[in-house]
N, C-alpha and C positions, 0 to 999 in steps of 0.2 A: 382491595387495593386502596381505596377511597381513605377506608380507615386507619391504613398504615401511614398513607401519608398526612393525614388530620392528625395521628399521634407524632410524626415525626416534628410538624410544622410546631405542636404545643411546646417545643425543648426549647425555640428559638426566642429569644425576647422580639424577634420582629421575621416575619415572612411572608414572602409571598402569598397571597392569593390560590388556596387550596384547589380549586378550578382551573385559575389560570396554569400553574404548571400541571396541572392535568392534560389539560390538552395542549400546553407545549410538548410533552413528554407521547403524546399520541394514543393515551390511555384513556381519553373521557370517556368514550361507548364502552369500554369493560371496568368502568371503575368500580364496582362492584362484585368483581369475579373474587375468588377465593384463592389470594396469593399461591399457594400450595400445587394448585391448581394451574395454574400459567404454566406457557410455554417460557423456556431461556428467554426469547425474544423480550416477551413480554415485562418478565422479571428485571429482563435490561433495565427498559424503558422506565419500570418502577424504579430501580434507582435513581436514574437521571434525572427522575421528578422530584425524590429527595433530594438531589444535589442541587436542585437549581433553587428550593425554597429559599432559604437565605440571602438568594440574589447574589450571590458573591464575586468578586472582582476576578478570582481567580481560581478556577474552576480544573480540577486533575482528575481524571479519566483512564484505567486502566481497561484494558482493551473494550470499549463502550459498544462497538456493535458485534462483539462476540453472539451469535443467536440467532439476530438481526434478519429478519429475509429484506430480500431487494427495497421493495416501501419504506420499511420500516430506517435501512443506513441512509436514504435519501432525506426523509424524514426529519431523522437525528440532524444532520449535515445542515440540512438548510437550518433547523434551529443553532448550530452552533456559527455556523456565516451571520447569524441575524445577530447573535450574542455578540461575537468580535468585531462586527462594524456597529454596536454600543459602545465599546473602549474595552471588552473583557478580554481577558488573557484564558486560551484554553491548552491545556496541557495534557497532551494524550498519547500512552504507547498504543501500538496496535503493530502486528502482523503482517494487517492490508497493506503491503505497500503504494498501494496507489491511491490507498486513500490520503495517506500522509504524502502524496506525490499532489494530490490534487488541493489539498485543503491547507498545508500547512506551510506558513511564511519561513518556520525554522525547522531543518530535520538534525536529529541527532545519531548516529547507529556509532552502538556499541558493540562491541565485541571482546571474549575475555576480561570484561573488568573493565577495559580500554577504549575511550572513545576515539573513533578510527575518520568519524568524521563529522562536521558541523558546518551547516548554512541552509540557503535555501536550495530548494531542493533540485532548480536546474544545475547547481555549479559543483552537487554531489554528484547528478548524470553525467556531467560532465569528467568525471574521473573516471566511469569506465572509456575508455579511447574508443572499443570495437562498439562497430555499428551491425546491423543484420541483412546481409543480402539473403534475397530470395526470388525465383523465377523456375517456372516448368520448362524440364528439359528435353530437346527435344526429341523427335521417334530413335534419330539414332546418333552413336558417337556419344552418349552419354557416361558411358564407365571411362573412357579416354579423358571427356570433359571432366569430369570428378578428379582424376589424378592430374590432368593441368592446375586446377582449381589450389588442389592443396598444398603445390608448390610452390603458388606464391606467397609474395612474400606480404607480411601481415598479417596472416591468416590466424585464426584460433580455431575454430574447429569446423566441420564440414559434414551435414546431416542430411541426407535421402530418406523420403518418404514417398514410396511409391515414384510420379515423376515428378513431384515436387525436391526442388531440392533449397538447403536454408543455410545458410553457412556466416559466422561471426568472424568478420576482421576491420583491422586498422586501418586498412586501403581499401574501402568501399566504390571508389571509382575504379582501382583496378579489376576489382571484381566483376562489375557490371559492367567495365569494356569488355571482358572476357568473355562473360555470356552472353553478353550481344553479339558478339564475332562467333558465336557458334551457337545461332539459329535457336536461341533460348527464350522464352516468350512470360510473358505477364511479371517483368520484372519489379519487384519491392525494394526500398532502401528502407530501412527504420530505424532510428536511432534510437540511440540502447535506454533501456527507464529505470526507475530507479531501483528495480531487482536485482536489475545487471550491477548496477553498481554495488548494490547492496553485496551481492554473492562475491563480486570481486574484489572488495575492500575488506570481508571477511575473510575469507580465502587468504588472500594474501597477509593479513594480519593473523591467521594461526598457524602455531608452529606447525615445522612440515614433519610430523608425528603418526605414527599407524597409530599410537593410543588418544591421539588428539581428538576433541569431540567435534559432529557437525561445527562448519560456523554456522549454517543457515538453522539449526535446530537449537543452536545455547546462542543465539544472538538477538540482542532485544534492538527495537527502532523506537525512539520515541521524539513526539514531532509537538509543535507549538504553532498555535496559529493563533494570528492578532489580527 
């Protein structure tokens, strides 16, 4: 690995510090493994230590912690928070949504071709309206409770698990006055993140087609953090 990145840094008329993005990148204890040989993770990492040789302003990233186990996106993350409060611009798709929930000042999601939405990324949350109530229901009047449930108004959908029950609507307080009035216990409110919004801004922006593809499987997120 060592060696790859010693030939990549030789192309640049000026770079980094072959060490130091070594162990930015999280690779100094295996810099000597045998690329071939790496895990994904690993391999990631090796790129990202070529990308950061050159020091550059502006830094793009296709999905960077594909591979990645937990350490390692921690890792990554805190080096690129460290890069973006230097003044760098980092530009990254990813999948994760909440990594780009967590990390990035701009989210972008696309869908069909079409960008469906742009900013940060509370004020995309903020486009899906439903929020998620959830509380265990109690020993009885339960199946009654469920069909009270669904007929208010607001509602999106309404799911039992075992006596957990979780249900997505617009009128979160009606919700939770209604399982409180009917002996329901360990009640949740949670507002929606940026999947929900994600699925419902795609959703709603492909046609309504039996031939139409997933949105959640042909739709790409790609997010900016400064």
């Amino acid at each position: 690995m060592r060696e790859t990145v010693e030939y990549t840094s030789a192309i640049f008329a000026s770079s980094l510090d072959v060490d130091v993005v070594l162990e930015r990148a999280g690779i100094a204890d295996i810099a000597h493994s045998v690329v071939k040989k790496c895990s994904g993770g690993q391999k990631q990492r090796l790129r990202f230590a070529m990308a950061l040789l050159p020091d550059p302003a502006l830094i793009v990233l296709d999905e960077p912690t594909t591979g990645m186990d937990v350490t390692g996106r921690r890792d990554f993350w805190h080096e690129m928070r460290a890069d973006a409060l230097h003044g760098k611009t980092i530009l990254f798709a990813t999948h994760y949504l909440e990594e780009a929930d967590e990390f990035a000042d701009r989210v972008i999601l696309v869908s069909g071709g079409r960008i469906v939405a742009d900013g940060p990324a509370h004020e995309i949350r903020a486009m899906a309206s439903a929020k998620t109530v959830s509380a265990t229901l109690p020993n009885s009047g339960a199946d009654d409770l469920i069909t009270l449930l669904r007929g208010l108004a607001g509602v999106e959908s309404v799911d039992r698990q075992g006596r957990r029950l979780k249900m997505r609507t617009t009128d979160s307080d009606s919700a939770a006055r209604t399982m409180f009035d009917h002996a329901c216990t360990a009640l949740e409110i949670t507002s929606h993140s940026l999947e929900d919004a994600f699925i419902s801004l795609t959703s709603s922006s492909s046609p309504a087609s039996s031939n139409s593809p997933s949105p959640t499987s042909n739709s790409t997120l790609t997010s900016k953090g400064a």
